[in-house]
C-alpha positions in Angstrom: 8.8 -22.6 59.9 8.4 -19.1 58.3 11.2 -19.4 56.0 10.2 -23.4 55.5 6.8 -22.1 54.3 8.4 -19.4 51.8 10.8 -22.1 50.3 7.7 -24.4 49.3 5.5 -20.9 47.7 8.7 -20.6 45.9 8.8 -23.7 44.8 5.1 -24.3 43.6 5.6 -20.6 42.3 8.8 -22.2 40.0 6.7 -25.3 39.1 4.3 -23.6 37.7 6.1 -21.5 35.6 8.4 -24.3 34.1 4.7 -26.4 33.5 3.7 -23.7 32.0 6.3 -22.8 29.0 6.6 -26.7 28.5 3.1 -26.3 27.7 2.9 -23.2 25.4 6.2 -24.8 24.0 4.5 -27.9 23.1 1.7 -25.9 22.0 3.6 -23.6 19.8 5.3 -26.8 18.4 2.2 -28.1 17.5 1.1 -24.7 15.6 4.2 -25.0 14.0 4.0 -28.6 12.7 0.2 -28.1 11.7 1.1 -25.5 9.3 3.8 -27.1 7.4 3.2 -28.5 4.4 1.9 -32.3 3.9 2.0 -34.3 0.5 -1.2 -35.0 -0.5 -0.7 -36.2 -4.3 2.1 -37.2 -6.0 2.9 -37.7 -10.0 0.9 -35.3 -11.9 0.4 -31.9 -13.5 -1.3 -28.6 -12.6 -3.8 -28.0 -14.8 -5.7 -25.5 -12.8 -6.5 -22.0 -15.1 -3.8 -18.9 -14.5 -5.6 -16.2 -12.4 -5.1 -13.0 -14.6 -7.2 -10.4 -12.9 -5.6 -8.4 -10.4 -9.1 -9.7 -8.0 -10.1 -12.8 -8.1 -12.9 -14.2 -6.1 -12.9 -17.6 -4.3 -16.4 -19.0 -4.5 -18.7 -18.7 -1.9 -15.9 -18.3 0.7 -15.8 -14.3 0.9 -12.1 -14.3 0.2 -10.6 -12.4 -2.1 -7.2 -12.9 -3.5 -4.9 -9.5 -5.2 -1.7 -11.5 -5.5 0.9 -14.0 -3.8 4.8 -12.6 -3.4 7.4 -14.6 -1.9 8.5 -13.3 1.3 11.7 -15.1 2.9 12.8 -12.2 5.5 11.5 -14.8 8.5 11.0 -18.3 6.7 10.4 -19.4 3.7 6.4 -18.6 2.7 4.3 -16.9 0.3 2.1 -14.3 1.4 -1.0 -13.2 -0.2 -2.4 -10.0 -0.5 -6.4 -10.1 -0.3 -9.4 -8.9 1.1 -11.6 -11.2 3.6 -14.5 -10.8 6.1 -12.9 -10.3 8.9 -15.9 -12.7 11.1 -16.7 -15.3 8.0 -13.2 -16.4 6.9 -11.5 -18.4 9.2 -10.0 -21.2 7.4 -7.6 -21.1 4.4 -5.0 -23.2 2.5 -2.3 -22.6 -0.1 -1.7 -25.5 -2.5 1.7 -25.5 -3.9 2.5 -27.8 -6.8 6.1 -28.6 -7.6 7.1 -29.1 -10.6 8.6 -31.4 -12.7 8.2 -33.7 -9.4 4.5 -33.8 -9.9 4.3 -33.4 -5.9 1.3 -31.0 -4.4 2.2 -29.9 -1.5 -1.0 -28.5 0.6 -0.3 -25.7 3.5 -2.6 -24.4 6.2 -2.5 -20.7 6.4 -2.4 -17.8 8.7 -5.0 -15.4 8.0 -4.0 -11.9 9.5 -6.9 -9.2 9.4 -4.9 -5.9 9.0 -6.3 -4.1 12.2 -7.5 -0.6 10.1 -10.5 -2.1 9.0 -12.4 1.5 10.6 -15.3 -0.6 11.3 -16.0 -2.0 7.6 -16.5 -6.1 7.7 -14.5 -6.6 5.0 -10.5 -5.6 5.3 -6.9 -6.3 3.9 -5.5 -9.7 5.1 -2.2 -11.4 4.3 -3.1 -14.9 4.3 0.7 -16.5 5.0 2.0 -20.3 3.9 4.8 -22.2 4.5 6.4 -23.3 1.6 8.2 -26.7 1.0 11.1 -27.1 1.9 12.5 -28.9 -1.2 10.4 -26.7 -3.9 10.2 -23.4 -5.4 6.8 -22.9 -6.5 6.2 -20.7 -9.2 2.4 -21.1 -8.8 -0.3 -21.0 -5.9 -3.6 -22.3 -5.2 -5.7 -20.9 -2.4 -8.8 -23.6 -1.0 -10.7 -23.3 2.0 -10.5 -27.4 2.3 -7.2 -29.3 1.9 -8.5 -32.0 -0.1 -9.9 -31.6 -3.4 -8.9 -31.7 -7.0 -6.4 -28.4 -7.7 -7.3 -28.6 -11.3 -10.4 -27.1 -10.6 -8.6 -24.0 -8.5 -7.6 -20.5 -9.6 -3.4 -20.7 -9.7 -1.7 -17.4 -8.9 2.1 -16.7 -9.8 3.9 -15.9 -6.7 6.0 -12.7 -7.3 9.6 -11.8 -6.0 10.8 -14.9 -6.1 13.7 -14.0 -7.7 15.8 -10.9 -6.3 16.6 -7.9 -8.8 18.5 -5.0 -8.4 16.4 -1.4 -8.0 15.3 -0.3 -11.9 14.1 3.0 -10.0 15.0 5.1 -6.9 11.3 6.5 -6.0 7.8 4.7 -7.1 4.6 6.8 -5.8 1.8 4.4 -4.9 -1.9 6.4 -6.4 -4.7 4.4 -4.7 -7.4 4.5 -6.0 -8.6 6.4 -9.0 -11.9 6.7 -9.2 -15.6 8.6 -9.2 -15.2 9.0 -13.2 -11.8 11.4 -11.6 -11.3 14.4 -14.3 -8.8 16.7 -12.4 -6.6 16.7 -15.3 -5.2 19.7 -15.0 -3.4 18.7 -11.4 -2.9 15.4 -11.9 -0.4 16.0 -15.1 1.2 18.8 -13.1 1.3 16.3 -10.0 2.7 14.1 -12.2 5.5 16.4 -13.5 6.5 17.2 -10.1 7.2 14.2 -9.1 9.9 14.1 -12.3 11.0 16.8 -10.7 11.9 15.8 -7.6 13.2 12.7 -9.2 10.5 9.9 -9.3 10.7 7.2 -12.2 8.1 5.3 -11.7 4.0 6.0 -11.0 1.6 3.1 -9.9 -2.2 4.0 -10.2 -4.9 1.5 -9.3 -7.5 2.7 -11.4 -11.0 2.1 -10.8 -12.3 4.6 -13.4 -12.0 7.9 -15.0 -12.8 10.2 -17.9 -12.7 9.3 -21.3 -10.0 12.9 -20.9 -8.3 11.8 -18.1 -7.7 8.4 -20.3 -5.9 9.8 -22.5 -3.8 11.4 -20.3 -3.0 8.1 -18.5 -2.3 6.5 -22.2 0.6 9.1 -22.9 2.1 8.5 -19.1 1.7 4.8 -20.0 3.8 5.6 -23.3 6.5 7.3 -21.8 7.3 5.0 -19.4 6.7 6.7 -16.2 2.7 5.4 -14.9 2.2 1.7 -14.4 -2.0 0.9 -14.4 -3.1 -1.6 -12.3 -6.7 -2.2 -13.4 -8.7 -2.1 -9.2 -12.8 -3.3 -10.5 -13.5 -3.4 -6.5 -16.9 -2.7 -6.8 -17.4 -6.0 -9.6 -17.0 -7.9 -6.1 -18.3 -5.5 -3.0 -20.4 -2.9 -2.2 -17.9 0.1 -2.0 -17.8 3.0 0.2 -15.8 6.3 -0.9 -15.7 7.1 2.8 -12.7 6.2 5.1 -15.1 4.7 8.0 -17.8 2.7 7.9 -21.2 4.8 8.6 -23.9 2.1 9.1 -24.8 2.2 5.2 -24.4 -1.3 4.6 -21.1 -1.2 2.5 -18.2 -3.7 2.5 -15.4 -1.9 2.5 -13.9 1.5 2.8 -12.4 3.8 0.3 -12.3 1.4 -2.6 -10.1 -0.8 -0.9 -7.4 1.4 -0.5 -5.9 -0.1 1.8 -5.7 -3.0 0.3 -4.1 -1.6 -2.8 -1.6 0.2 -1.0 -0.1 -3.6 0.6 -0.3 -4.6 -3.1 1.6 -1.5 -4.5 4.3 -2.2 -1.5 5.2 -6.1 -2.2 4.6 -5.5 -6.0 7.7 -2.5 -5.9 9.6 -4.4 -3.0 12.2 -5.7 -5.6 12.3 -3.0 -8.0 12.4 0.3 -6.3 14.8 1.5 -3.7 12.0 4.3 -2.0 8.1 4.0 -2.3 6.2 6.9 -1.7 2.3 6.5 -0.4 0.1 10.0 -1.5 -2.9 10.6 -3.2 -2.7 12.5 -7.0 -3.5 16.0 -5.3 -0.4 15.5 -2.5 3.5 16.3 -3.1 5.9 16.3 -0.7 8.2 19.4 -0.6 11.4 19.2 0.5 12.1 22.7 2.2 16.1 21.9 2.8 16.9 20.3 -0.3 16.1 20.4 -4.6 15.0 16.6 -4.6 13.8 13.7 -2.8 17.3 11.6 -3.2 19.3 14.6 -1.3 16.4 14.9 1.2 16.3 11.3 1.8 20.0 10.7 1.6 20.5 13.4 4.3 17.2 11.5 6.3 18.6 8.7 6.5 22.0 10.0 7.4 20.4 11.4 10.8 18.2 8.6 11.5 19.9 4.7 11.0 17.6 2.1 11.0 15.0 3.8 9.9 12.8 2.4 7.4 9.4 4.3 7.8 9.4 8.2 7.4 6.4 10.5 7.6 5.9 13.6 6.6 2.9 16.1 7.8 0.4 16.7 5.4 -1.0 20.6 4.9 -4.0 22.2 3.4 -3.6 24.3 0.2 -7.4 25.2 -0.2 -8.4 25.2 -3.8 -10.8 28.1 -3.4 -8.3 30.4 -2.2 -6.0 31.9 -5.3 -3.1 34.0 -6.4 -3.5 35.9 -9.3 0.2 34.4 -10.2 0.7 32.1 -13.0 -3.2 32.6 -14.6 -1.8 30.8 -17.8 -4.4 31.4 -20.4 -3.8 28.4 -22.6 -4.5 26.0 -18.8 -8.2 27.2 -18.9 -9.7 25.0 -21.2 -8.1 22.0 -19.3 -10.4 20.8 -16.8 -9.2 20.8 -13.2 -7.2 22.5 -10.4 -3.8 25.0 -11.2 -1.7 24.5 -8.1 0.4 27.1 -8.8 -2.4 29.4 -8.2 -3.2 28.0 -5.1 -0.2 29.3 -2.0 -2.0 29.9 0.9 -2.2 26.9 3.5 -4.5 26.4 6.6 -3.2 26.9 9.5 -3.0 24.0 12.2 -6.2 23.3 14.1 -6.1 23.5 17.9 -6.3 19.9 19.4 -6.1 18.0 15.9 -3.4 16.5 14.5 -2.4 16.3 10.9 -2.6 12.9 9.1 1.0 11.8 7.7 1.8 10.4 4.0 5.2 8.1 3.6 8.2 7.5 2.1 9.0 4.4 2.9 11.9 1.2 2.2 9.3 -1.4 0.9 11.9 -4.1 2.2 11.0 -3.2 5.4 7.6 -2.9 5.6 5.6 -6.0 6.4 2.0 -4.2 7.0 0.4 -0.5 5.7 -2.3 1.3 6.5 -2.8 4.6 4.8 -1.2 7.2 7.4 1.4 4.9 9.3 1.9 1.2 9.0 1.1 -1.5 11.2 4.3 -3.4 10.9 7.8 -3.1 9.9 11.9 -3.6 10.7 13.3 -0.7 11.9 11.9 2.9 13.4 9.0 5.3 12.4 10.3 9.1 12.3 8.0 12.0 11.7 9.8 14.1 9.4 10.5 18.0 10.5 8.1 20.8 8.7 11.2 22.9 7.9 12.5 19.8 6.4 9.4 19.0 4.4 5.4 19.3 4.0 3.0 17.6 2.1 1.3 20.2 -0.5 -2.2 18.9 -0.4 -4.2 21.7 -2.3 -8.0 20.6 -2.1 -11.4 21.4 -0.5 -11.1 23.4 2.8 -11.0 22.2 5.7 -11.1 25.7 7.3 -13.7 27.2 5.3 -14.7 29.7 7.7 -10.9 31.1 7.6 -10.5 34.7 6.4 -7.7 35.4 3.7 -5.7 36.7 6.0 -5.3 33.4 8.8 -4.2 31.7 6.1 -0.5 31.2 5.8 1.4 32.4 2.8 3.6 29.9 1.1 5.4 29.6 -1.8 7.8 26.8 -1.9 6.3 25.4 -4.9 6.9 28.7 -7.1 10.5 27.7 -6.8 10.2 25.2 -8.9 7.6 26.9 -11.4 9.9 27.1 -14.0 10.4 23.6 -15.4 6.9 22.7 -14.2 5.2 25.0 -16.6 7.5 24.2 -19.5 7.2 20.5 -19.0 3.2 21.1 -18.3 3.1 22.9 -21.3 5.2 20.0 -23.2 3.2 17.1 -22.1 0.0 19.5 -23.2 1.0 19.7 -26.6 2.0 16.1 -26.9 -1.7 15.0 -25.6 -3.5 17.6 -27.8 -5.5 18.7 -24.8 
């Protein structure tokens, strides 16, 4: 009877579970089917008006769209970077019209909150859409209804549809400029470090600056080597320049940093082999090697499969100097000398130091701004005696005597060509 009673638990226990995955089956089909995309007109033309800013507002839906880039390394869809209230916004979706067929296609979309919001209601989202099976669109609408007449919606170009080879090896990600920024001094010697070490191509969402600093950005613009994309965050929210939210009734955190970070990811996925996430006062330093491509060539030689690679960030406080490289004709230039500046904090007892990335943009599905929330492949935290982040800013430390502080001059080695090339790109701006 004992073993008679066991069978039948067994068996209930078995019946269960089968019920059971029929049902999320079923239910899993049914997500499936209501998100692909259904016909809703047939035999005309989109008229609707080309979105051209980089953020465009939907009205009176708190949705905020940065751009769409075709994404096909799961299924076929267009995902859109934005910014939404993470409470208020619950129910999006993509109009696709297909040309010369006339057919619009409308598809409901996934709205996915990036989880770093640090408390702010508003937060990057990818809002995600199925696209037709028998069309390419070039163009997307985005509606909270799906009915309506798409001539009177915003249409977005979807980027990446077509793969290119890499135009650059590295492309540093600079978000965001702004609170009138006027460190000229350091961001043109940032600037020419990251030559250096071998980067092509700079990305800077730019809320604002000094009329200096300007022209600085027009002669990087000239040469080739800084990409502006304009970031007018605060035309739509009320912006913190904190990281977490405080209780001051702001939207969002850190000018949307965040945000623009996802952007700078997807816009570069096509383009650039390597894209490096760091403010305009960070560098990484390799310790082992003269560039970024022989670092990260021997990185990822020791670690396969790794697509995400982290490197430890260190304070270089800007009111601690050497009395090396005072370069009388740098004074007049407003902002910090870094090669001045060699002595770094040492680590805190407990606390751990925030990480900046190099990263394969291919790879990377979600960032936030010290690790990112999803990707293919592994995470590795780089090695100090491989590399460090040169961070030279306000202390941390303050209280630190000279002597605690740790002596180190890695950056001297290449002070050489950075103060002829600083010295070049002075003379070219007339600063």
């Amino acid at each position: 009877m004992l073993c008679a009673g066991k069978k039948s638990y067994f068996a209930a226990a078995v019946g269960i579970i089968i019920v059971t995955s029929m049902l999320t089956a079923s239910y899993l089909r049914l997500q499936r089917l209501s998100l692909r995309p259904q016909i809703i007109q047939e035999g005309r033309r989109c008229r609707g008006k080309i979105a051209n800013s980089t953020i465009t507002a939907l009205k009176g839906n708190k949705t905020f769209i940065i751009s769409p880039y075709f994404d096909d390394r799961e299924s076929k869809v267009t995902r859109l970077i934005g910014i939404v209230h993470h409470e208020d916004v619950k129910q999006l979706y993509c109009w696709f019209c297909c040309q010369p067929n006339g057919k619009i296609y409308v598809s409901k979309a996934k709205i996915d909150v990036h989880s770093d919001r640090f408390g702010f209601p508003y937060g990057a989202a990818d809002i995600v859409c199925l696209e037709p099976e028998n069309c390419d669109p070039t163009h997307v609408s985005i509606n909270q209804f799906p009915h309506g007449n798409i001539d009177q919606l915003p249409r977005f170009e979807i980027k990446n549809r077509k793969a290119e080879t890499f135009s650059v090896d590295f492309t540093v990600c600079i978000s965001a400029m702004f609170g009138n920024y006027n460190n000229v001094l350091q961001f043109i010697q940032s600037m020419e470090m990251y030559k250096i070490l071998g980067v092509q191509k700079v990305v800077i969402y730019k809320n604002n600056c000094s009329h200096l600093m300007e022209k600085v950005l027009k002669f990087y613009i000239e040469e080739g080597t800084v990409e502006i994309i304009p970031w007018p965050i605060n035309s739509h929210l009320r912006v913190s320049s904190k990281w977490r939210f405080m209780q001051d009734g702001m939207h969002i955190g850190y000018y949307g940093q965040i945000t623009a970070l996802n952007d700078c990811i997807y816009r570069n996925m096509e383009r650039s082999k390597f894209v490096v996430l760091n403010d305009a006062d960070e560098i990484i330093l390799p310790l082992k090697h003269p560039d970024w491509k022989t670092m990260m060539n021997s990185l990822q030689e020791q670690n396969p499969g790794t697509s995400v690679f982290l490197f430890e960030n260190h304070i270089f406080p800007e009111t601690v100097s050497s009395h090396m490289f005072n370069i009388s004709s740098w004074n007049t230039v407003p902002g910090v000398n870094i090669l001045q500046h060699v002595y770094r904090e040492p680590d805190r007892k407990d606390v751990i130091n925030p990480r900046k990335m190099i990263v394969d943009p291919r790879k990377v599905i979600q960032t936030s701004v010290h690790s990112v929330l999803r990707a293919y492949g592994n995470s590795v935290n780089v090695p100090m005696d491989v590399a460090l982040i040169y961070h030279c800013r306000k202390a941390l430390q303050g209280d630190l005597p000279r002597q605690s502080l740790i002596r180190d001059t890695t950056l001297w080695r290449y002070n050489s060509s950075l103060i002829m090339n600083v010295n070049k790109v002075l003379s070219q701006t007339m600063l």
